[in-house]
N, C-alpha and C positions, 0 to 999 in steps of 0.2 A: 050125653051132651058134650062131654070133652072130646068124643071123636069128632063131632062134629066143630068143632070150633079149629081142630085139630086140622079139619079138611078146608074149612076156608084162610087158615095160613100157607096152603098148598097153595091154594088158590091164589091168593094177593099174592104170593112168590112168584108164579109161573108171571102170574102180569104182570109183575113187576119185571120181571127176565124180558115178555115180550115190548114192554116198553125201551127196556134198555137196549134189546136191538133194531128197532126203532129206530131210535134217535144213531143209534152206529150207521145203517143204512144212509140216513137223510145227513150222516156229517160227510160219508162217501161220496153223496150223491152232489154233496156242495162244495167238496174238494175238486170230484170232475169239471162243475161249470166254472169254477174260480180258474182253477188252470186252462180251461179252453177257453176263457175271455182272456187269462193273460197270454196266452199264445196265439193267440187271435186279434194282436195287436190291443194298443193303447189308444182306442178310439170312444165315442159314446157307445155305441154298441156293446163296447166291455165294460163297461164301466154299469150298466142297467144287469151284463150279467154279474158280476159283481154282487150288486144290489137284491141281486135273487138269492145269489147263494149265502147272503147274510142273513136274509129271511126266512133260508132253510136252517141254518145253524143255530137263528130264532128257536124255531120248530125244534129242533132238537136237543135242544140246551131246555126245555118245557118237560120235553118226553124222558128227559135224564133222572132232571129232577123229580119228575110225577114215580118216577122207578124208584128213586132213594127215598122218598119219603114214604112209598106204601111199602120198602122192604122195613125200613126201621120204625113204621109202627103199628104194623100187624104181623111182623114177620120175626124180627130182632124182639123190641119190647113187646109183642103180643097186648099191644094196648087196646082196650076198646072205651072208644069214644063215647063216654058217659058223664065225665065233670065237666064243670066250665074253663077250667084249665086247660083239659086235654081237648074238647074242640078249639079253641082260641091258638094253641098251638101249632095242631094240626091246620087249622084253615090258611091260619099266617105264614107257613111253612109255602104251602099250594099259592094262595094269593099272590105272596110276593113274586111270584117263576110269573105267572100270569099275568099280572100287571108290568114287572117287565118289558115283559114278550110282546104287550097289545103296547105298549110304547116304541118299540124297535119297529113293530110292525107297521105301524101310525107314520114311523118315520121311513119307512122302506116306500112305502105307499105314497106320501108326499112326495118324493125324490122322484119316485116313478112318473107320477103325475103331472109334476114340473115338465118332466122333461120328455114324456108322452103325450098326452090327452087332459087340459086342466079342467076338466070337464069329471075326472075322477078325483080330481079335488075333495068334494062333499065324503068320499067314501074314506077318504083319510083322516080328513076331521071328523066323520062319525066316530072312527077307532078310537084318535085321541082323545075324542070327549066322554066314549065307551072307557077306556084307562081310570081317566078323571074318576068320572059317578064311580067305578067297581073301587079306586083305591080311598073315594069320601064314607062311601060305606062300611069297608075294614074300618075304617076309625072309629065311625060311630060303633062299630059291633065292638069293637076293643074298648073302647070308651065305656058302654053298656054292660061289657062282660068283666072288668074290673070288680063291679060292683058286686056279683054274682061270685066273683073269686072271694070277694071279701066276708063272705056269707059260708065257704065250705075252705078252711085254710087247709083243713088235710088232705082236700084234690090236692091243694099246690105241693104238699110235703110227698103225698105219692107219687106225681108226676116227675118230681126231681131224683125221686128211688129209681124210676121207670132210666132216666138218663144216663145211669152207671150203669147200664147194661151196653151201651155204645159206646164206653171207655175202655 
């Protein structure tokens, strides 16, 4: 069994590696459009590309994060996800990169729409409102999962053992 647990720490490493080249890729790939909209003059046209390569930077500031967090806690702390502590953590950790991201992205998409086709309008305020519901829901779960920390306090004392390992 411990080989096996063994082999799925390989595992979340490697993704987590190919995550973090990822997001290296798409910060490349949004250096190139940034510098060819600014050498491309200061018009609207640079200015939308601009707006892209922020929403790629979006992307990969998402893709960074999803790497640090699956190295440090399947890989660093070998945690698995069994208290209420340890998913509340972990989810909070993920959620926040994602709600975020779906807010930048919300406003990349408004900008775009403005100033394209206001007719993609709707698909911007879908995001923002998709943000909304995902970051009312973390609440209520943190809200609801308090109560479940307050029921096992030695999740929370092990969880904090587990954190001196990334010191």
């Amino acid at each position: 069994m411990k080989a096996l647990l063994r082999t799925f720490s390989i595992f979340h490493g490697v993704m987590a590696i190919l995550f973090a080249c990822g997001a290296l890729m798409l910060i490349v790939i949004a250096a190139k459009v940034g510098w060819l909209a600014f050498a491309g003059g200061l018009d609207r046209g640079s200015a939308q590309q601009i707006i892209e390569a922020i929403g790629l930077l979006t992307v990969a500031v998402v893709a960074l994060q999803i790497a640090q967090t699956v190295a440090e806690e399947e890989v660093v702390r070998d945690a698995h996800i069994s208290g209420p502590t340890r998913v509340r953590r972990f989810l909070s950790r993920f959620l926040v990169v994602v709600v975020v991201a779906l807010v930048i992205e919300g406003l990349v998409a408004t900008f775009k729409a403005a100033s394209e086709d206001a007719s993609h309008m709707v698909y911007a305020a879908s995001i923002v409102l998709a943000a909304g519901g995902l970051l009312a829901g973390w609440g209520v779960f943190i809200r609801m999962n308090r109560y479940a920390e307050e029921l096992e306090p030695e999740a929370m004392a092990e969880a904090k053992r587990e954190d001196r390992k990334l010191k």
